[in-house]
Structures are given as C-alpha cells and as structure tokens.
DSSP file (Angstrom, degrees, kcal/mol; ACC not computed):
  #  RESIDUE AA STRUCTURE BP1 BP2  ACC     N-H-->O    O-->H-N    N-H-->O    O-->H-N    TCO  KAPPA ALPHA  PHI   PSI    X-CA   Y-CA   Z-CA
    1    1 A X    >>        0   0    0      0, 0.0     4,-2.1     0, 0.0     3,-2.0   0.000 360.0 360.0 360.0 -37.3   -8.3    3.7    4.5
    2    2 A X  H 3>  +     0   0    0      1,-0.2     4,-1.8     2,-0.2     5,-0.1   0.867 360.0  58.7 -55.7 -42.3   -5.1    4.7    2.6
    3    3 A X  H 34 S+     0   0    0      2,-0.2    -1,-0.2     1,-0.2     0, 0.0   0.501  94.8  58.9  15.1 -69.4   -7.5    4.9   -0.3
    4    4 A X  H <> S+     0   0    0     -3,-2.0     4,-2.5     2,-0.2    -2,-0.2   0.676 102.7  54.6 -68.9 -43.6   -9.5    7.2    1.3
    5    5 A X  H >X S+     0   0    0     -4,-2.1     4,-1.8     1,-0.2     3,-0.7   0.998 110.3  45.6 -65.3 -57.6   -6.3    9.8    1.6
    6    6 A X  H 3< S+     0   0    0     -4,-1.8    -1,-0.2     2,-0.3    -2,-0.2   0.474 108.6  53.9 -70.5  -4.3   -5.6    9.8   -1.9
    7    7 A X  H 3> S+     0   0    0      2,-0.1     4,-3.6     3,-0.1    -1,-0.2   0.666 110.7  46.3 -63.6 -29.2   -8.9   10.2   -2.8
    8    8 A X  H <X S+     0   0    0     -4,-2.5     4,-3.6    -3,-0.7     5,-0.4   0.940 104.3  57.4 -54.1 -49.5   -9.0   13.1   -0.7
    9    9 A X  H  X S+     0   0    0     -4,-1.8     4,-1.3     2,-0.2    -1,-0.2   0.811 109.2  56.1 -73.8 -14.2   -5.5   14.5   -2.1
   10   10 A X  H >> S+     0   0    0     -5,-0.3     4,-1.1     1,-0.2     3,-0.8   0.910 111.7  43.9 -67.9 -63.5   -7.8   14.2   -6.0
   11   11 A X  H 3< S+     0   0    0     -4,-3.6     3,-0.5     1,-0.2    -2,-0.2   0.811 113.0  41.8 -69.2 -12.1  -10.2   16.1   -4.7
   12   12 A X  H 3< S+     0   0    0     -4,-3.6    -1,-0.2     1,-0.2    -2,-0.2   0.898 119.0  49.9 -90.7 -17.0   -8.4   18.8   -3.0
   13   13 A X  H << S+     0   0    0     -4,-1.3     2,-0.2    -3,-0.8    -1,-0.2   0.303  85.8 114.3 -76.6  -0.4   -5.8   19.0   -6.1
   14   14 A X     <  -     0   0    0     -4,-1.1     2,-0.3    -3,-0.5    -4,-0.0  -0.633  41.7-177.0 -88.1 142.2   -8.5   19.2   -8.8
   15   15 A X        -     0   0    0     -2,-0.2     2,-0.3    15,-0.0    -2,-0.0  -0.973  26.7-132.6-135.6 134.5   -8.9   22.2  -10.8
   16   16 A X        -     0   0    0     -2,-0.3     2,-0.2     1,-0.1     3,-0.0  -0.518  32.4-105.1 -52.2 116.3  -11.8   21.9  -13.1
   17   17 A X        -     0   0    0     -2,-0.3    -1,-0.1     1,-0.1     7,-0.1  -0.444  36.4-113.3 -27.5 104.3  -10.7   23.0  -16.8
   18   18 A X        -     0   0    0     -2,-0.2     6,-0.1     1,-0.2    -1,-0.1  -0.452  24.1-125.5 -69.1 162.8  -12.1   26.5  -17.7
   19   19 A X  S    S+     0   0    0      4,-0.1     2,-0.3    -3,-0.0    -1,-0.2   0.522  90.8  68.5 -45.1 -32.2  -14.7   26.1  -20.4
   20   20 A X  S  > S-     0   0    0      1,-0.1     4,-1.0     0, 0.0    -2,-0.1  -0.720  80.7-133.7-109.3 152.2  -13.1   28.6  -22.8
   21   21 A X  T >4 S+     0   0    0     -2,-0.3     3,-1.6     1,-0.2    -3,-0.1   0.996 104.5  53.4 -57.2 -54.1   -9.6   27.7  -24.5
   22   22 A X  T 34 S+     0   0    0      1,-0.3    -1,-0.2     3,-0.1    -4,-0.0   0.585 101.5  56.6 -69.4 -37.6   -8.2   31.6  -23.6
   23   23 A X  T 34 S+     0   0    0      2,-0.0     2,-0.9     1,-0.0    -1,-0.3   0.628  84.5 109.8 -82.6  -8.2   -9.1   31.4  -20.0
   24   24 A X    <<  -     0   0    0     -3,-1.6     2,-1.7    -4,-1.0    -7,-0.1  -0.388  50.0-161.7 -70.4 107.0   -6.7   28.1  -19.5
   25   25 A X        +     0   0    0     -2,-0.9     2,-0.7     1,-0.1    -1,-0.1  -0.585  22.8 161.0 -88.7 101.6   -3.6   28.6  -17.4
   26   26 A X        +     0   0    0     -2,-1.7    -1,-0.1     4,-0.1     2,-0.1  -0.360  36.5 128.2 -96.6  61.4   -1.2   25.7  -18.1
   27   27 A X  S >> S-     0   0    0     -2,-0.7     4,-1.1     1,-0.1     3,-0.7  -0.427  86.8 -70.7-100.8-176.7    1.8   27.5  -16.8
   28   28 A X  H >> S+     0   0    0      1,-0.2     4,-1.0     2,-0.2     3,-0.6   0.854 122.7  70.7 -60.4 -28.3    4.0   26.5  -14.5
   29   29 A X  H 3> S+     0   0    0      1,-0.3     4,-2.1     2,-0.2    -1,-0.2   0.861 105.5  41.1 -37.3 -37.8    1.4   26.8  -11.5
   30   30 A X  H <> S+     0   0    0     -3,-0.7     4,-0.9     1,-0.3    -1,-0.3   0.894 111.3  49.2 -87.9 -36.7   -0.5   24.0  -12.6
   31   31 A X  H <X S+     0   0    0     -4,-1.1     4,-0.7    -3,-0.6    -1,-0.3   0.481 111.1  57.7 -81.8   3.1    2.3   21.6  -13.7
   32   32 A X  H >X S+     0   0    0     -4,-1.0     4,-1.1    -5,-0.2     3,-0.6   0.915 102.6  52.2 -96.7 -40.9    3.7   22.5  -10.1
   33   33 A X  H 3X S+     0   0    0     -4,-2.1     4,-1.5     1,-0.2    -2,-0.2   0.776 106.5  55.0 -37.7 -45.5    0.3   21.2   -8.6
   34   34 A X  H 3X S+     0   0    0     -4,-0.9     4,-1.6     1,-0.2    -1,-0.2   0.804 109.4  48.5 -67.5 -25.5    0.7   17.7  -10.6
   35   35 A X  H <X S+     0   0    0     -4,-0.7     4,-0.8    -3,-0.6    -2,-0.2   0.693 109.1  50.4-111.4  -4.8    4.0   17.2   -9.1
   36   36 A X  H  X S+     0   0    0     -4,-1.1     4,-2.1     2,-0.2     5,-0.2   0.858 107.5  53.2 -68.9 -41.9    2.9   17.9   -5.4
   37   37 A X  H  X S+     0   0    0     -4,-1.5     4,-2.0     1,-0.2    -2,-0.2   0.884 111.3  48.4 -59.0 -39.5    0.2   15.7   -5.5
   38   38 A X  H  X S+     0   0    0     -4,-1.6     4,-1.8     1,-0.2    -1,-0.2   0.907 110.1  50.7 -45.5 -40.2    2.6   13.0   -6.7
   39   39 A X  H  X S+     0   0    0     -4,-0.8     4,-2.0     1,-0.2     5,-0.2   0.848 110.5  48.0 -97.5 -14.8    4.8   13.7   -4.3
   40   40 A X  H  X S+     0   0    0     -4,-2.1     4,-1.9     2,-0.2    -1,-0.2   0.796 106.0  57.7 -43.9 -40.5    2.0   13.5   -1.6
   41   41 A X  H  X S+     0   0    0     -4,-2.0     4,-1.6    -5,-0.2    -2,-0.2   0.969 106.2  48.9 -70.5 -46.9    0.8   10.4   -2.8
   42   42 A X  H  < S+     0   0    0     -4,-1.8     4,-0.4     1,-0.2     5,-0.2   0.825 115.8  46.3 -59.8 -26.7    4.5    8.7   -2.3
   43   43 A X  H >X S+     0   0    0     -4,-2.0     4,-2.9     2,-0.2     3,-1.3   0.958 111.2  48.7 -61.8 -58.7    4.6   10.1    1.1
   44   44 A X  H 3X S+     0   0    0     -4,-1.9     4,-1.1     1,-0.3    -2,-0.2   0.765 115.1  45.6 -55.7 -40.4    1.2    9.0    1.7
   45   45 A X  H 3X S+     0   0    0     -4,-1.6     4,-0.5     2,-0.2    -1,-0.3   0.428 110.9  48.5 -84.9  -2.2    2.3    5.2    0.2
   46   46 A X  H <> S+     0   0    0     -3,-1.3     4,-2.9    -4,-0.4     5,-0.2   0.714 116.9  52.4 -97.3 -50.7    5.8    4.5    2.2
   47   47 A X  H  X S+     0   0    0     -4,-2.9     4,-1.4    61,-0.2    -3,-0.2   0.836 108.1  39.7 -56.4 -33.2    3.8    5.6    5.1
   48   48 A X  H >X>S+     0   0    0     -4,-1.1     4,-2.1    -5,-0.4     3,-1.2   0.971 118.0  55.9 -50.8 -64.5    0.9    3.4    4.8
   49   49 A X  H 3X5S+     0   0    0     -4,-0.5     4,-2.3     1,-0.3    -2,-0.2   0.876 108.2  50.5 -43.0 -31.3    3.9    0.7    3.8
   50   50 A X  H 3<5S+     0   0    0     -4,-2.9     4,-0.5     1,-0.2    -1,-0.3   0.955 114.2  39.3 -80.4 -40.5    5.3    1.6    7.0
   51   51 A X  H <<>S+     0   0    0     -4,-1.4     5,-3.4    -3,-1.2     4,-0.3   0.663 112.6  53.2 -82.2  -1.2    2.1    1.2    9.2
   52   52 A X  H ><5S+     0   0    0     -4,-2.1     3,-1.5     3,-0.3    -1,-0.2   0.837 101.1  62.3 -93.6 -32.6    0.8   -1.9    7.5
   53   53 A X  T 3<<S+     0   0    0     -4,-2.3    -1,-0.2    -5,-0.6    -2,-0.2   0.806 109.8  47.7 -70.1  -5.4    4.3   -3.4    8.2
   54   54 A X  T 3 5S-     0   0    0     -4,-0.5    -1,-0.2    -5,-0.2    -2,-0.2   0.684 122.7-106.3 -45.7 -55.7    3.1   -2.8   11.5
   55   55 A X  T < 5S+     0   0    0     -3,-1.5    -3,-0.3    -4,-0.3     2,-0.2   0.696  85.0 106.2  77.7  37.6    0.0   -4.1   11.4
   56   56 A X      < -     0   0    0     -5,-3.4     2,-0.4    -8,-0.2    -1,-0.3  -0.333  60.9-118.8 -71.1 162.4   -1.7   -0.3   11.4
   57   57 A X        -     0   0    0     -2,-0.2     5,-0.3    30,-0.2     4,-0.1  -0.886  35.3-100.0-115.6 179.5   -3.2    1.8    9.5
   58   58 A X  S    S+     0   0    0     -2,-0.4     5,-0.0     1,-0.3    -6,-0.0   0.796 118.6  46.7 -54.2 -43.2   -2.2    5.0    8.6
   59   59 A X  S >> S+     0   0    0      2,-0.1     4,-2.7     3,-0.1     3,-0.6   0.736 108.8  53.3 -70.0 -19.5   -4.2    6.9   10.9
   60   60 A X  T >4 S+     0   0    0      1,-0.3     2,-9.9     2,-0.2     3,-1.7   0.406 109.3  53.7 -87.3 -96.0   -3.4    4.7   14.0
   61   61 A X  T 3> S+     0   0    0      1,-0.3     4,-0.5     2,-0.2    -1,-0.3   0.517  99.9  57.8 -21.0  15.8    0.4    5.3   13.2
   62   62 A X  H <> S+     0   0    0     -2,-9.9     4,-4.6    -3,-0.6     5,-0.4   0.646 110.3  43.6 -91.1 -59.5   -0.1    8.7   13.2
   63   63 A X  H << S+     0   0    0     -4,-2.7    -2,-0.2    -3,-1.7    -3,-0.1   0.471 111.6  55.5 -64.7   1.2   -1.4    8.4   16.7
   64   64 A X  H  4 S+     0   0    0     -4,-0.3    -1,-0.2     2,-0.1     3,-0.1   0.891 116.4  37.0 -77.0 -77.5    1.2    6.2   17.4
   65   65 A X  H >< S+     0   0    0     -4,-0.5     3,-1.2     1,-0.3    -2,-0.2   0.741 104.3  60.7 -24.0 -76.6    3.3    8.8   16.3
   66   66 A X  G >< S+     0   0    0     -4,-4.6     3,-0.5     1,-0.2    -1,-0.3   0.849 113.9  40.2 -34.1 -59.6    1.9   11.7   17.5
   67   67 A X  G 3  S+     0   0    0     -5,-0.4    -1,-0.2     1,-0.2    -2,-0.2  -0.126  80.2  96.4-106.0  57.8    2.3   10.3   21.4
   68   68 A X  G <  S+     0   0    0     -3,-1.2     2,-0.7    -2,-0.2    -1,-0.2   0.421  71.6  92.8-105.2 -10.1    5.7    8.8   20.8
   69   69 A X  S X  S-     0   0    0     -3,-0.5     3,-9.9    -4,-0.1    -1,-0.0  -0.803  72.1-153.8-149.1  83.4    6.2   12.5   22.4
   70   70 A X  T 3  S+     0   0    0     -2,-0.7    -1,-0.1     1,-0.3    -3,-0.0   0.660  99.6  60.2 -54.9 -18.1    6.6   12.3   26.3
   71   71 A X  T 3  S+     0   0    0      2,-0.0    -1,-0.3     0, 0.0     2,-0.2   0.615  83.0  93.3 -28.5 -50.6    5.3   15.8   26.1
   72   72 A X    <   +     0   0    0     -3,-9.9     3,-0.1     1,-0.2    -5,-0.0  -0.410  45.8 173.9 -73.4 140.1    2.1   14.7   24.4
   73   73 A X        -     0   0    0      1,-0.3     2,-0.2    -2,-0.2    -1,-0.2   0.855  64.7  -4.3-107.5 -50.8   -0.4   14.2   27.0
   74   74 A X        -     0   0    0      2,-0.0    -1,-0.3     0, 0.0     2,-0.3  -0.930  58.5-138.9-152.6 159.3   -3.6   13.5   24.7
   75   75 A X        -     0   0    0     -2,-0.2     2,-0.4    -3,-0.1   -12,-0.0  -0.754  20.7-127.7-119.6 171.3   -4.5   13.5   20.9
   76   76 A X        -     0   0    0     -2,-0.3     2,-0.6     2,-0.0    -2,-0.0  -0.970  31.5-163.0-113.8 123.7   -7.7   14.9   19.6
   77   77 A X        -     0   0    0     -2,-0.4     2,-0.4     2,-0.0     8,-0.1  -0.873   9.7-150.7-119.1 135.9   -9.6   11.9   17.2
   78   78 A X        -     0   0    0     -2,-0.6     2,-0.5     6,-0.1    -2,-0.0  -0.963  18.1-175.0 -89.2 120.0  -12.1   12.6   14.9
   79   79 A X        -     0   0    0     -2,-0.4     3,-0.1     1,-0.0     6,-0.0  -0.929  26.8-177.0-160.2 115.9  -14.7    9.7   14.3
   80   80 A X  S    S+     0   0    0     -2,-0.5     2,-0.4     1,-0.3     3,-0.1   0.327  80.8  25.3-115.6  10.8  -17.2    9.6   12.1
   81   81 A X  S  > S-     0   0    0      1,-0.1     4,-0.9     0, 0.0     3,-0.3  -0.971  75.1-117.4-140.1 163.8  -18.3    6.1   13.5
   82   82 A X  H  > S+     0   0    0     -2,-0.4     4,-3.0     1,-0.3     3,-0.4   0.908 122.4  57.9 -69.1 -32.2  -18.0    4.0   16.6
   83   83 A X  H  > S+     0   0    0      1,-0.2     4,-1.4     2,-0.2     3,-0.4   0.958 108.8  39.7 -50.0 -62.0  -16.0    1.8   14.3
   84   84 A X  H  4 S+     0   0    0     -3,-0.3    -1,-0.2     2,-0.3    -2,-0.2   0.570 117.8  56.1 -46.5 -30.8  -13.4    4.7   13.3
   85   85 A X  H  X S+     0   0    0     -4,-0.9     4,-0.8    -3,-0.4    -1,-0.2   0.917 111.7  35.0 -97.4 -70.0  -13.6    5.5   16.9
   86   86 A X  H >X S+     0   0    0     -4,-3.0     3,-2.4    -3,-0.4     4,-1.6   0.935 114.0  60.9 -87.8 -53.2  -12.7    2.0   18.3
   87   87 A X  H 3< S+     0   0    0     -4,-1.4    -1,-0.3     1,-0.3    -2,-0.2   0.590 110.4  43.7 -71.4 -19.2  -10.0    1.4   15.2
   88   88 A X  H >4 S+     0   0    0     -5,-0.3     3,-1.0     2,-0.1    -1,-0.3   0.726 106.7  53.9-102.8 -18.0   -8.2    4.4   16.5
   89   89 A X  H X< S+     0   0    0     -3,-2.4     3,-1.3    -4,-0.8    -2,-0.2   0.860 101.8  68.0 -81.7 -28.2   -8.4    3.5   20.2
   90   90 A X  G >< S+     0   0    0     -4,-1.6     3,-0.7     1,-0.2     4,-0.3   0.406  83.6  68.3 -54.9 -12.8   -6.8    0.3   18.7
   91   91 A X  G <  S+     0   0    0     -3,-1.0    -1,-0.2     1,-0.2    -2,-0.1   0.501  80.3  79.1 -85.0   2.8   -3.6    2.2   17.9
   92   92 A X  G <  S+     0   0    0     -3,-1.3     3,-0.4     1,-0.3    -1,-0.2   0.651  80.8  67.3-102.9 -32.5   -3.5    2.3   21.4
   93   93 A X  S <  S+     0   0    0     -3,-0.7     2,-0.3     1,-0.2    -1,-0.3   0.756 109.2  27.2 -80.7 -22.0   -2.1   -1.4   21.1
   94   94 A X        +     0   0    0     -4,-0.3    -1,-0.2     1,-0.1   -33,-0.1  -0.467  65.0 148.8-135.4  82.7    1.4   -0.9   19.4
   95   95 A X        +     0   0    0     -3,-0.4    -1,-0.1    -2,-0.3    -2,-0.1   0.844  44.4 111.2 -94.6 -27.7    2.4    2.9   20.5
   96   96 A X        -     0   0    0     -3,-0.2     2,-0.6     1,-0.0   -31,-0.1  -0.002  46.2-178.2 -52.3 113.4    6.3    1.5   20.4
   97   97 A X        -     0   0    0    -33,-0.1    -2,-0.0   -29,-0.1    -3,-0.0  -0.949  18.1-144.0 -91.1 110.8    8.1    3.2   17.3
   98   98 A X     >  -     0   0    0     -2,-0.6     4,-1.9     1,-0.1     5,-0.2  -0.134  32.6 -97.5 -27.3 160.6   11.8    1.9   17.0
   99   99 A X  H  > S+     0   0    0      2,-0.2     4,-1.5     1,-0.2     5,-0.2   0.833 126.0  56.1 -60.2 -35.6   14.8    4.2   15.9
  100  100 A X  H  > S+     0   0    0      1,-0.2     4,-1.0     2,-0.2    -1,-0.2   0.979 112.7  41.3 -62.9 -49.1   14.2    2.6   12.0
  101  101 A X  H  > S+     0   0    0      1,-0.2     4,-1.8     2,-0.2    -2,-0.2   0.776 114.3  47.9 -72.2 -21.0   10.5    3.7   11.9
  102  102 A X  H  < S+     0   0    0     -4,-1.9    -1,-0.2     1,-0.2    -2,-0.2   0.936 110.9  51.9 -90.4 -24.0   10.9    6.8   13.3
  103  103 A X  H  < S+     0   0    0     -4,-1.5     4,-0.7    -5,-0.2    -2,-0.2   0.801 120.1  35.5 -37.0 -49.6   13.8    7.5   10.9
  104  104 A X  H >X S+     0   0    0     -4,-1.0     3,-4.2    -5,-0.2     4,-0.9   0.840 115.9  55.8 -80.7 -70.9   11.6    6.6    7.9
  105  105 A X  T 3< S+     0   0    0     -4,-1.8     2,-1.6     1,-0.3     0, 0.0  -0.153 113.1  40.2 -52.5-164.0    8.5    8.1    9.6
  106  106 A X  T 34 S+     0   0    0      1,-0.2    -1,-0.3     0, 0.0     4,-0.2  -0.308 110.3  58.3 169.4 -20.0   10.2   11.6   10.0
  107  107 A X  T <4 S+     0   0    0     -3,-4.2    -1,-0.2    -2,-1.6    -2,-0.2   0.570 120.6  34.5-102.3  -6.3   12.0   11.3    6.3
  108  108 A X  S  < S+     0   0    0     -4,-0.9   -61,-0.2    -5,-0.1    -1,-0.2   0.436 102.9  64.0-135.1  25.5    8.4   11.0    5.2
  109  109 A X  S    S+     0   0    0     -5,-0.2     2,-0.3     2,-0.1    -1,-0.1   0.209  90.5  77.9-115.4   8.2    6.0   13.1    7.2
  110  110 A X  S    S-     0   0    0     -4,-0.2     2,-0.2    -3,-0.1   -67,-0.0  -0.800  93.7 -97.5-120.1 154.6    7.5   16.5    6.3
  111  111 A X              0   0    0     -2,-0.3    -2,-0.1     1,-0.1    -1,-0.0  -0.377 360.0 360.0 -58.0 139.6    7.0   18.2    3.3
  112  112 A X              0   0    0     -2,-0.2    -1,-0.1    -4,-0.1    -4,-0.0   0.595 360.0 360.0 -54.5 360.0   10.2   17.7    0.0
C-alpha cells in the first residue's frame, strides 16, 4: 500500500513538459516541486517503517493515530473494497502508540 502513496505523490507532482522550448519554466518553482516530493516520499517511508515495525500499514497507523486522541470519538474511512474496509477495521487491533512512536510519528507527519 505504501506504493500506492508514492505513486499517488508522481502523479499529483507531475508537470508534463510544455511542447515548445520558450514556454518551459525551469526556475526555481519547479526545482522547489522536486524537492517536496522527495521530501514527502521520506516522510512517507520512516512512516511506513514505523507502521510495518508494528505490524501495520500506513493507513491503519494513521487510524491508530488519529484516535490515540481521547477527544476523537470516530474516524471517517474511505474503502474502495470490503477488503480495504476490513484491513482498516483491523487497525482496530493495535491502537496503543508508545511515547517513542508518537515522538517519531509527530517528527514525521508535519510538513519540513
């Protein structure tokens, strides 16, 4: 599934080349774009690292996460199969964060 996020982070960070030489901005805008998706992607891989050491995935430590928060009453899940469905209801099984994970998770769930 972690996969799936950093294939997402291609596609929402592609910019298509224009076709003519004269319309191409390689200014800083663009090199600032490569180095956000980089730094998304590292976020994106100490956090996977963090839920697989877990035995997670990304998304159920989110949801982990997310109602670590005596506050939080309910999360909202998005499913595009009963599989995705039941694999999130499964996060359901290890909600305990310790003071180390929530320390990493927090030093890597905000934006640099």
């Amino acid at each position: 599934m972690l996969g799936r996020h950093l294939a997402t982070l291609d596609i929402f960070y592609h910019h298509p080349q224009p076709r003519h030489a004269a319309d191409r901005d390689d200014g800083p805008a663009r090199h600032g774009c490569a180095r956000r998706k980089g730094a998304l992607r590292r976020h994106f891989r100490v956090l996977g690292d963090i839920a697989a050491t877990r035995g997670q995935t990304l998304a159920q430590l989110a949801l982990a996460w997310a109602l670590r928060d005596p506050r939080m009453t309910s999360v909202i899940v998005g499913a595009s199969s009963v599989a995705h469905l039941e694999s999130s209801v499964a996060a359901l099984d290890n909600l305990a964060l310790g003071e180390d994970e929530l320390t990493a998770i927090e030093k890597w769930a905000t934006e640099d």
